[in-house]
C-alpha positions as CSV (number, residue, x, y, z in Angstrom):
1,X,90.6,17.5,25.5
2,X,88.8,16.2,22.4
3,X,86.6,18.6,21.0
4,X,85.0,19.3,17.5
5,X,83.2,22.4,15.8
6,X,80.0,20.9,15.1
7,X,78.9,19.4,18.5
8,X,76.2,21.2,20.7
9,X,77.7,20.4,24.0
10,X,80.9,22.0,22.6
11,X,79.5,24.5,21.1
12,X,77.2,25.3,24.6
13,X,80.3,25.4,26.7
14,X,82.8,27.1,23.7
15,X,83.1,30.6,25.8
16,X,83.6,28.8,29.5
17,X,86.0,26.3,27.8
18,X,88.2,29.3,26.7
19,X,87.9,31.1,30.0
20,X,88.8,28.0,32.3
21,X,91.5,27.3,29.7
22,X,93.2,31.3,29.8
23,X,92.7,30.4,34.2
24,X,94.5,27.2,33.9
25,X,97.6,28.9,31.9
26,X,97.7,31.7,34.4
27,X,98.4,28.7,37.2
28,X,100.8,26.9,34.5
29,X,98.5,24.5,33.6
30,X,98.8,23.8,30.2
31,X,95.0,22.8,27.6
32,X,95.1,21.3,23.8
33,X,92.2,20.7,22.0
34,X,92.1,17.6,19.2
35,X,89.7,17.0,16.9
36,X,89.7,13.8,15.2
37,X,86.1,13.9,13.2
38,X,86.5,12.8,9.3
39,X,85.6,16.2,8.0
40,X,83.9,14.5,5.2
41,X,81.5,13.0,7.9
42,X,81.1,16.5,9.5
43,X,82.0,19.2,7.0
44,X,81.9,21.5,9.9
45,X,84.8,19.9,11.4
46,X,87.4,20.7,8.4
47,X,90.5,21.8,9.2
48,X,90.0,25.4,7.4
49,X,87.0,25.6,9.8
50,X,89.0,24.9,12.8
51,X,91.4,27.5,11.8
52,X,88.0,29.9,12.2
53,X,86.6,28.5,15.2
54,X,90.4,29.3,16.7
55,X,90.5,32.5,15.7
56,X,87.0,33.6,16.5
57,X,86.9,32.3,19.8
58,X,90.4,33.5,20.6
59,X,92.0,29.8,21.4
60,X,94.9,30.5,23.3
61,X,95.7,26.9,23.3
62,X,97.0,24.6,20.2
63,X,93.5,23.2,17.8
64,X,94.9,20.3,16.2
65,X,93.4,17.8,13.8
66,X,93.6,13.9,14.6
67,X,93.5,12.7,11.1
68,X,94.3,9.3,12.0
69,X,91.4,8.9,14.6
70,X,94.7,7.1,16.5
71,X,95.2,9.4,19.3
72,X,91.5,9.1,19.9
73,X,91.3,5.6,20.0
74,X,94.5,5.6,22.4
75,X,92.8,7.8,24.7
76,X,89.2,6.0,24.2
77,X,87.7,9.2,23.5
78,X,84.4,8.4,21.5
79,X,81.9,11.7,22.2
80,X,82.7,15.5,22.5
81,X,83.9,17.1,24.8
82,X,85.8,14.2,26.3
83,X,88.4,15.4,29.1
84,X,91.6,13.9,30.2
85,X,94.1,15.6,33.4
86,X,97.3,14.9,33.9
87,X,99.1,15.1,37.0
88,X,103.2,16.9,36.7
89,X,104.2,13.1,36.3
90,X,102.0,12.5,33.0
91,X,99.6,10.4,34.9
92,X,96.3,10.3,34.0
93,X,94.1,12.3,37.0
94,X,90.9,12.3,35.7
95,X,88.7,11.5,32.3
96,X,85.4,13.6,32.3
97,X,83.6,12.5,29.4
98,X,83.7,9.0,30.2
99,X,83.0,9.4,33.5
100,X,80.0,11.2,32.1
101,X,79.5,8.1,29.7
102,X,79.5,6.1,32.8
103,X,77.0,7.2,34.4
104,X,74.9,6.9,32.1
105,X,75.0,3.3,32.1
106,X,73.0,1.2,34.2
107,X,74.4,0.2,37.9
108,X,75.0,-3.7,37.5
109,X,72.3,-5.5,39.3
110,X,73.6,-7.1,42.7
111,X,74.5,-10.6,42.8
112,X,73.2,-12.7,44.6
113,X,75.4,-13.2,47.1
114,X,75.4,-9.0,47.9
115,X,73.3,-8.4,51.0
116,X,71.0,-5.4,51.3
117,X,70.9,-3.2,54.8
């Protein structure tokens, strides 16, 4: 999942996100978090501040920093919280956030040729 300190939606969901994460170990499901903000951009987002959102929320799942931006852009991630599943084969299951994304877009218009009922 692509998270970040300073983002409301994170920061609304911070405690569930924890709980469903600790539920998902117990089944041997596996979370990490990334966060690939420029902390210069977001000085909420530094690395010493992830270090203390960790440890005050009691992470019991790896909070690492995407310096790069390159795993982001690999995974398309663009908004926080952005969530990606993965099936026992490493295939992708399911991507939340940009489903989310997508539905916020307009429905393409029907051509022409579509017929209505």
């Amino acid at each position: 999942m692509f998270i970040c300190n300073h983002c409301p939606y994170v920061q609304a969901i911070r405690d569930r996100l924890v709980r469903d994460c600790r539920e998902l170990q117990q089944m041997g499901i596996n979370t990490i978090a990334i966060m690939s903000n420029d902390p210069s951009d977001y000085p909420e987002d530094s690395f010493d501040n992830m270090k203390k959102v960790a440890q005050e929320f009691s992470f019991t799942f790896p909070y690492v920093w995407d310096e790069s931006q390159a795993v982001a852009q690999a995974y398309g991630a663009v908004c926080t919280p952005d969530f990606f599943g993965f099936n026992a084969d490493l295939e992708l299951q399911y991507a939340v956030g940009s489903m989310l994304r997508a539905r916020k877009q307009r429905p393409p218009m029907p051509s022409a040729t579509c017929s209505r009922r």
